[in-house]
N, C-alpha and C positions, 0 to 999 in steps of 0.2 A: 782515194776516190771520192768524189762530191757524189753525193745521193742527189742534189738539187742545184740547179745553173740559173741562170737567169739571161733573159730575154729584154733587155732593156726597149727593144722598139715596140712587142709588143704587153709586154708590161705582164708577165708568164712566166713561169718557171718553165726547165728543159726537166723532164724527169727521168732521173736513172733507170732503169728498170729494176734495181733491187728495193726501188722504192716500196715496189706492191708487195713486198714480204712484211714487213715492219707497219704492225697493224694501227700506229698512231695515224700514219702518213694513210693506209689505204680505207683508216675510215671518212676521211678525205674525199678522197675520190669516189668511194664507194658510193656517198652519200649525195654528192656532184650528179653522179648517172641517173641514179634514183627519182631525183627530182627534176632536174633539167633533160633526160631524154636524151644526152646528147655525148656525142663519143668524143669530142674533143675536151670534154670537162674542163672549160674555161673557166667556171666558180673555183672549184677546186685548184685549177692553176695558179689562177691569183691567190689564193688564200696558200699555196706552198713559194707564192714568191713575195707573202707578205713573210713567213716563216722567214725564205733565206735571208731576206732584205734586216730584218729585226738581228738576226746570229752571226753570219758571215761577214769576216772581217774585210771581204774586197768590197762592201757595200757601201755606196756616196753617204749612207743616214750612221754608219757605225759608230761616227765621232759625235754625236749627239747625243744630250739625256735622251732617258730610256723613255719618256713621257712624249718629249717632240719626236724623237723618232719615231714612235708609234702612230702619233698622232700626224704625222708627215709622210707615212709610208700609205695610212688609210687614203688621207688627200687624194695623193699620190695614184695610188692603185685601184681606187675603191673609187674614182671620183665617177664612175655612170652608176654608184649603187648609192640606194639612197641608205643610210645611218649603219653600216655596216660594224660591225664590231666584232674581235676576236671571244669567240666563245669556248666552252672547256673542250672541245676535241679539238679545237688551234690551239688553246693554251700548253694540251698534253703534250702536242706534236711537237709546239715550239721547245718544249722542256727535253723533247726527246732527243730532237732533231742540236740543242746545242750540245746534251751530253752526246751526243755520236761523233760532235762534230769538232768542240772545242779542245783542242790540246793545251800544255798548259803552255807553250809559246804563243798560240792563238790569244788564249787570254791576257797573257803581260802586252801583249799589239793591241791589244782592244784597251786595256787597261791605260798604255799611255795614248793611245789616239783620242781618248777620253782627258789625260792630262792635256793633253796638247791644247784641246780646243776647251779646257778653263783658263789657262794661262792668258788666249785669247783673248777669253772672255775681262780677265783682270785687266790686261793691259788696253782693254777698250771700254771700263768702267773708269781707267782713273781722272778722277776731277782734280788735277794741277790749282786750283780754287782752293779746294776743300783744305782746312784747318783742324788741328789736334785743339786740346782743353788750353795747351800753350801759346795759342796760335800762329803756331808752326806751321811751318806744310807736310800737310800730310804723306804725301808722297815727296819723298829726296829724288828731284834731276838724276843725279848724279849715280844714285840707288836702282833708277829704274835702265840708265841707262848702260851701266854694266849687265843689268838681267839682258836688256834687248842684244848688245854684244855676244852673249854668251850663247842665244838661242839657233845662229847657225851651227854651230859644233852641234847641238840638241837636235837641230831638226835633220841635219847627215847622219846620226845613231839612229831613230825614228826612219829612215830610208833604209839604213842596213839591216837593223830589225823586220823590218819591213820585208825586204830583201830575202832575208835566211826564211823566212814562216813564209813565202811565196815557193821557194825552191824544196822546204821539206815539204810542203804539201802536193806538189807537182809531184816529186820524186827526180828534181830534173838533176844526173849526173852522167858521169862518161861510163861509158860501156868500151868494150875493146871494141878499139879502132878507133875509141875520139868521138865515136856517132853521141848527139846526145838526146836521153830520152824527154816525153811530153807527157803532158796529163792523158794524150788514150795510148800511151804505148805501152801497157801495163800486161 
């Protein structure tokens, strides 16, 4: 079960309702009503879909350092507040919200969509120019072009990875009869 969904149009988290038990998340909210007056707790909304946005692995920022992602999620979500910043009841939330959240499939998916997008990063750093102390080339043709070869096999394991941590977290399997279940058929 996701405690928290997202709202990509309007830049919001969907909130479970087991959410207001789990007092990281409802000092959140709590504190949202308090100050703003206002029952759709919009502060709060963003600030739990800055949460999901930072943890969850179906997030566009997950393949990102932890630094731009943060700083890309504020942009991002935060852009009608002026200087917004995660403070210690987001920070709690966030510590909470990945221990509830992270299994440890979740995390090897996180871990290599992290790989993934430094490999990028290499292969869009290399200077073909650049020279060793021999002045050699620094990067081998020949070196880089097997790595690039190899990377479709890589990036189809990365989709079935991918893959299996979508369906265990769904629960999606056959039931008698073939029907197959969803994330609300719980």
């Amino acid at each position: 079960m996701d405690l928290l969904l997202y709202d990509e149009e309007k830049q919001i988290a969907i909130i479970h309702p087991s959410i207001y038990t789990i007092d990281e998340f409802n000092k959140i909210i709590r504190r949202d009503k308090r100050s703003q007056r206002n029952s759709e707790n919009i502060l709060a909304r963003k600030e739990l879909a800055y949460i999901y946005l930072m943890v969850h692995h179906s997030s566009p920022y997950i393949s990102l350092d932890i630094d731009l992602r943060q700083s890309s999620i504020i942009d991002d979500i935060f852009s009608d507040s002026d200087n917004w910043e995660p403070d210690e009841i987001i920070n709690l939330a966030l510590v909470k919200y990945k221990k509830l959240y992270e299994t440890p499939e979740i995390r090897l998916l996180i871990s290599v969509l992290g790989a993934i997008e430094s490999m990028a990063d290499y292969f869009n750093d290399i200077d073909w120019s650049a020279r060793d102390n021999k002045m050699g080339l620094l990067y081998n043709p020949k070196d880089v072009a097997m790595a690039m070869a190899k990377l479709g096999g890589m990036i189809e394991t990365v989709v079935k990875l991918k893959n299996d941590v979508e369906k265990s977290i769904l629960g999606v399997g056959d039931t008698m009869g073939g029907i197959q279940l969803g994330r609300y058929n719980e």
